[in-house]
N, C-alpha and C positions, 0 to 999 in steps of 0.2 A: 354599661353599668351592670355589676351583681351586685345581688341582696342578699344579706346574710345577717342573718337576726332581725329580721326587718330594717334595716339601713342599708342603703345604697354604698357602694363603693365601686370608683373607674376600673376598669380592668387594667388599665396601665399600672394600678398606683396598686390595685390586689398585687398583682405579678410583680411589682420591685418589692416590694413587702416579702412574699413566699419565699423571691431569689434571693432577700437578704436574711430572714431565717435560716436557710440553708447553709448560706455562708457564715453565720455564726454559731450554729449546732455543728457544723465542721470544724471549725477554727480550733476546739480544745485536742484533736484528733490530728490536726496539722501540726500543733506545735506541739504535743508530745514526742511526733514520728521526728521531725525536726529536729527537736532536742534529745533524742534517746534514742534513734534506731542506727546511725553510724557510727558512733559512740561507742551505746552501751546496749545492743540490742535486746540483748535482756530486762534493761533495766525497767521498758515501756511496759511490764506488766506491775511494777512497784506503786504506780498513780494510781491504782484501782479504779472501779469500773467508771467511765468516763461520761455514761450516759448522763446523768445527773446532776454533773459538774456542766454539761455543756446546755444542756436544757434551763439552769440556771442564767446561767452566762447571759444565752439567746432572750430569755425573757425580762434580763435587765435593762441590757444593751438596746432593744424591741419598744421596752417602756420608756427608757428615756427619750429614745429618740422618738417619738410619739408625741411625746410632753414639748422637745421640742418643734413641733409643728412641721416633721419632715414626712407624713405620712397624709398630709390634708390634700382638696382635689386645688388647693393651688399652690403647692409644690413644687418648687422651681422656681417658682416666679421672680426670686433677687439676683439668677441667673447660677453659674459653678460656684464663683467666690462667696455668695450667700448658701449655699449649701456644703462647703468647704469647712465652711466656716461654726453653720450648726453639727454637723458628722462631728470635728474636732471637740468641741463643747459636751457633745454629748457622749464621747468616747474617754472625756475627762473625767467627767460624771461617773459614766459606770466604772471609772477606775477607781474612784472611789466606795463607790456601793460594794464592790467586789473585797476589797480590802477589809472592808467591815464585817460583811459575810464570811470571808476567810477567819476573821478574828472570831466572829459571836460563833461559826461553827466551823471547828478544826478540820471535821474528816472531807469539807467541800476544799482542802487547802493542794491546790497542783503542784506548786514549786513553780520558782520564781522565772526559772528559766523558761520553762515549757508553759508558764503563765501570760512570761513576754514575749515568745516568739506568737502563742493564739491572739492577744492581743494584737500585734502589730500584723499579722497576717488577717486578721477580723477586720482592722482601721483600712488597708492598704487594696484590701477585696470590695468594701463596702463604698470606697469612692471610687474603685471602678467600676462596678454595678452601676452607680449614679450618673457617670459620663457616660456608659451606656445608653441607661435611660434616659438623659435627654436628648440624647443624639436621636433615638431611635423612638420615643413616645410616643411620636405623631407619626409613626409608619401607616401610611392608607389601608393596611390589611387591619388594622385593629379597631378602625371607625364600622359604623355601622352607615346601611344607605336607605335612608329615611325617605317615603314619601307620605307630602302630607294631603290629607283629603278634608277641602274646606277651603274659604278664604274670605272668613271674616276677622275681625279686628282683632281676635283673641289667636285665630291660628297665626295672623301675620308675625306676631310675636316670638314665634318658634323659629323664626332665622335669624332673629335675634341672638338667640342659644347657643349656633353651629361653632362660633369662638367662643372662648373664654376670655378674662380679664386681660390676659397675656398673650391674646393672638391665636391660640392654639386652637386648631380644630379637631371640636368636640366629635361629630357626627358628620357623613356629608348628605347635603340636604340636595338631593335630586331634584327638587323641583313641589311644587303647588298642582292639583287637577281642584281647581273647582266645580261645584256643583251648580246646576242650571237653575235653582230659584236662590241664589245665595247674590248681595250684593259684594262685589270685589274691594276687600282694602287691603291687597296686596302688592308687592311687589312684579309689574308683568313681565319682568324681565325673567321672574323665577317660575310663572304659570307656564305648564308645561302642554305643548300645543295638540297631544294625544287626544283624542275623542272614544275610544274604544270603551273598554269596561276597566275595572278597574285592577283585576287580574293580569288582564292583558301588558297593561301601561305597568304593573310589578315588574311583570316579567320581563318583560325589555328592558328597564333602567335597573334588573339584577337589584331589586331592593328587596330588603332588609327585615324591613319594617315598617307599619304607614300606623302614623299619630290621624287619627277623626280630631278632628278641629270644627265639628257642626252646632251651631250655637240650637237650631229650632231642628229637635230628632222628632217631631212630630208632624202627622199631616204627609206622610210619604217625604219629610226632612235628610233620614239616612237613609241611606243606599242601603240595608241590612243586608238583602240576598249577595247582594256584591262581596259586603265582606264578609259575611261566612263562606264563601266562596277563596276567599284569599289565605282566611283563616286554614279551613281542610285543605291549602297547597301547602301549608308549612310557611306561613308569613304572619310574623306576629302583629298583633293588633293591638293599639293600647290610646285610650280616651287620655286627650286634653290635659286632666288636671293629675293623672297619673306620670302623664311626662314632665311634667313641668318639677312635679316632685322630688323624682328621679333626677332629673337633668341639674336640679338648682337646689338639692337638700331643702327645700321647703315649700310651702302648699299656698299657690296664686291663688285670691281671696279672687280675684275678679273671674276666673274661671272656675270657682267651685260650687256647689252645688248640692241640695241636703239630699237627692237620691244617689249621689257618688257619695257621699258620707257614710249613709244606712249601708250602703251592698260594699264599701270596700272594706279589707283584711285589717285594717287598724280600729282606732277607737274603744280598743279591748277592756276589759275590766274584767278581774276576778280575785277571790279572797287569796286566793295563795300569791298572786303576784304584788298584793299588798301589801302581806306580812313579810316575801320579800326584800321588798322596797326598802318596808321600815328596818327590818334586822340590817341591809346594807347599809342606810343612813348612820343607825348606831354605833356597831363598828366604826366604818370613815369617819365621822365627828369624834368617837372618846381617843381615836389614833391621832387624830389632827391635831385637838386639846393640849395633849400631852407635848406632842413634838411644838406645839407651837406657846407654849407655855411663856418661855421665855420673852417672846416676842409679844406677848400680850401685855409682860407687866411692865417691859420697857415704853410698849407705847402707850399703856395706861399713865407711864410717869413723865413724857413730852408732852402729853394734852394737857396734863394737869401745871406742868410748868410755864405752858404757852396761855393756857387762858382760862385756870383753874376747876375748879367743878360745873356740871356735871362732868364725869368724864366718859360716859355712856349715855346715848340720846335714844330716847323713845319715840317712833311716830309708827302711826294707825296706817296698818296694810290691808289688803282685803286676802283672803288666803280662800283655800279649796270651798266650793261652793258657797262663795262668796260671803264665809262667816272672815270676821276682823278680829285681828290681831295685831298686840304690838312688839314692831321688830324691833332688836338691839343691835348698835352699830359705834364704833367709838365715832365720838364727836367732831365733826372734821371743818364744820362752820361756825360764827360768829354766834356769841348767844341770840342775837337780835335779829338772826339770818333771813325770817318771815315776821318784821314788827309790823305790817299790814294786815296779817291774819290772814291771808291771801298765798296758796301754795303754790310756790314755782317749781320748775324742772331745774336743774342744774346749767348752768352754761358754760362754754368754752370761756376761760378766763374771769373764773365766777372772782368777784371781788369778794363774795360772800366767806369764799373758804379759807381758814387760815395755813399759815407757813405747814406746819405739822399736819395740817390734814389734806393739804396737796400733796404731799407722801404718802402719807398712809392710803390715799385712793387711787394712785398711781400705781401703787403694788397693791392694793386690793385689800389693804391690811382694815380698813376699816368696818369689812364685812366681816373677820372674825368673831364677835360676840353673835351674830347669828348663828353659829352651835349652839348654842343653850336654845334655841330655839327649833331647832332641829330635835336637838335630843328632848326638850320639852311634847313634840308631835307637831306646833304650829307650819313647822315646813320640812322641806326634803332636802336633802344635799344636792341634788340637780331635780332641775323644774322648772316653770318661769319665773323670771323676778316681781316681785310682789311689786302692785302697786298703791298708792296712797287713795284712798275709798273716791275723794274730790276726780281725779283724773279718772280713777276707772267708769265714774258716772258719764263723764263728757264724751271718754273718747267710745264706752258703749252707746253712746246715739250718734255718734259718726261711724263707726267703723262697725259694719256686717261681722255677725259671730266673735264679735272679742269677748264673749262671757263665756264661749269656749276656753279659754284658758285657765278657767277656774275649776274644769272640771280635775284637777288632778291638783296638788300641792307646790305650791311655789315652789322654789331652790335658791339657795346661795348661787350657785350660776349655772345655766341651760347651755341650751343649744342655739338661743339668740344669742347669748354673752359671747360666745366665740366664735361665730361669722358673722355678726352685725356689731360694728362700733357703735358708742354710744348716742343714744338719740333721744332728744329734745322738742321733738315737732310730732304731730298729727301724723304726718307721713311718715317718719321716723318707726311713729308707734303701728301706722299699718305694714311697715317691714321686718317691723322686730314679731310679730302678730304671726306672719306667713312663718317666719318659724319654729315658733311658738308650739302652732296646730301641728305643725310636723315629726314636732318632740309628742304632744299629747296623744297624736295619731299611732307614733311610733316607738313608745317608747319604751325599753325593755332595758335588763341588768345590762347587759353588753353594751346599750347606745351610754348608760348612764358613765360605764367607765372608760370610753374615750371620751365622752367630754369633760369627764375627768381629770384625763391625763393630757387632751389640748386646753384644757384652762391655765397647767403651768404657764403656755404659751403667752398665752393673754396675761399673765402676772412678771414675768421674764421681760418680753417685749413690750409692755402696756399698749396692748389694742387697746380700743375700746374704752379705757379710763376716762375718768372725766372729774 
């Protein structure tokens, strides 16, 4: 994994990303030479300067594909024909966007020829990149060789990790050395039967890296001299709940802890990345408004024919430091949806909702009037999703640091929206929670705008809807 900007990303998925920039900041310089250098050699200096045209280009083609969910750490996973298939979608796309761009500004215009060959040379390069990369992702030079020092309940978890969803291996995990007052809930086929120092036991199994998985660091608990020992040979060291972060985009509630809190690099706050925030918010909401105008009044005028007024429903959220507010949302249930007075979560196959507002939450359309709330200050365009004050009370006396979430401003949708499907349970709420922290811990301009741009995903394919 690199960090950059404070978010994680695999090194496989950096490196297809770089290789595929490249090949589309090329692709305008391909198909000009292509179309004008046997020809009409002269004529390649008539396109003017190319830089700007292809920088365009790359950051369209870049964004879409983004939005399509071809850049997430579980990429690949519907195998070629599922990637065949978003590459095309998304190369349809920027054909579009392009054509518009040509029109709203003339002098970015190439000519149709040298337009089509960059094109089809950009499509025909970037799904071979792709079989590339899958053939070759999991090459063993690109894992890292993990050893872990520990082996209680929380470190066993870490071999959990070594695959992902889809088989792939993430890291190879050399092996377990426990510690001699620790009791074992490991795997002993993975403790590795070295007694030396912990240097020592590096160096042999050529690792990497060693994750402390030490639940009690007190009382002579860690080895310290050991690892700063490991540390001054050039082997990195990294606690528990740091890996888990890294490894799984969001922050295990059952391994953290308020002095890894206070001493680590997140949790930031300052006035300029406020105002930030908020000028970002503005922007994206009055742009969103506008383009989605349409869309607004049509669905304002199917709610109203399906089950007449209101056609905007108000309910009490709890927002940044736990001051309430109420959000706007078009109306997507029965008037009578809670006649117990008693608030429920939504369910799979809620009877509750009707015809029109099992669409409109499907594509996501019924968060729309939360702009005005946005632009109002009550919330942020990404952040966590606001909950009803009722649940926030219960699930804060079960769930460790959920009032953390508050510390920063709700959103129309986060960084739980788009790796966690929707959820309806206690447990639900302590996964959607882990990633919650991980947005609050980490969250800056850059993380805001790809979950930005993978929310199209989530609206395109309806994860996560409900």
């Amino acid at each position: 994994m690199i960090r950059v900007f404070k978010h994680y990303f695999p090194v496989s998925i950096l490196l297809l990303a770089m290789a595929e920039a490249l090949i589309l900041l090329s692709s305008m310089h391909v198909g000009v030479s292509l179309r004008f250098v046997t020809t009409h050699p002269g004529a390649i200096h008539s396109v003017g300067f190319l830089t700007p045209k292809a920088v365009i280009f790359a950051v369209v083609i870049l964004g879409i594909m983004t939005a399509f969910g071809l850049y997430q750490r579980n990429s690949g996973e519907e195998g070629p024909w599922g990637d065949l298939i978003r590459v095309t979608a998304s190369f349809f796309v920027g054909l579009i966007v392009m054509i518009l761009i040509f029109y709203a500004f003339p002098d970015l215009y190439l000519g149709r020829g040298a337009f089509a060959l960059a094109f089809l040379y950009a499509y025909a390069a970037i799904l071979s990149a792709r079989f590339l990369f899958m053939k070759f992702a999991d090459h063993t030079a690109l894992r890292r060789r993990v050893l872990l020092v520990g082996s209680g309940s929380r470190a066993a978890k870490v071999q959990t990790l070594e695959k992902d969803a889809m088989g792939k291996v993430q890291f190879n995990l050399v092996g377990c050395l426990p510690l001699s007052n620790e009791h074992g809930d490991y795997n002993n086929a993975r403790i590795l039967p070295d007694h030396g120092s912990i240097l020592s036991v590096a160096r042999k199994y050529k690792v990497d890296e060693i994750v402390v998985g030490v639940r009690e660091r007190r009382n002579g608990g860690m080895p310290t001299s050991q690892l700063l020992e490991c540390k001054l040979a050039g082997i990195e060291i990294i606690d528990l709940p740091s890996f888990f972060e890294r490894q799984m985009g969001h922050i295990q509630l059952e391994s953290l802890n308020p002095s890894w809190m206070i001493f680590s690099d997140g949790f930031q706050r300052s006035s300029m990345k406020d105002i930030t925030k908020r000028a970002f918010d503005i922007v994206v909401s009055s742009l969103l408004l506008l383009l989605t105008m349409p869309v607004f009044l049509l669905t304002a005028l199917l709610v109203w024919l399906e089950s007449g007024s209101p056609i905007l429903y108000r309910q009490e959220r709890v927002g940044v430091h736990g001051r309430s507010f109420d959000v706007l949302k078009f109306r997507s249930m029965r008037h009578d949806a809670e006649r117990d007075g008693v608030p429920q979560w939504a369910k799979k196959q809620d009877t509750r909702i009707t015809r029109v507002g099992r669409v409109i939450r499907m594509l996501r359309i019924d968060e729309l009037p939360q702009i005005f709330n946005v632009l109002k200050g009550d919330m942020s365009f990404v952040g966590p999703r606001p909950e009803r004050p009722y649940f926030v009370h219960e699930l804060a006396k079960k769930i460790t640091y959920y009032p953390l979430r508050h510390t920063v401003k709700p959103g129309i949708t986060g960084w739980a929206q788009i790796r966690y499907s929707y959820g309806a349970t206690v447990d639900d709420a302590i996964e959607k929670l882990q990633y919650d922290l991980y947005y609050v811990k980490n969250h800056t301009l850059f993380l805001d705008l790809i979950i930005l741009l993978q929310t199209a995903q989530v609206v395109l394919f309806g994860k996560g809807a409900r």
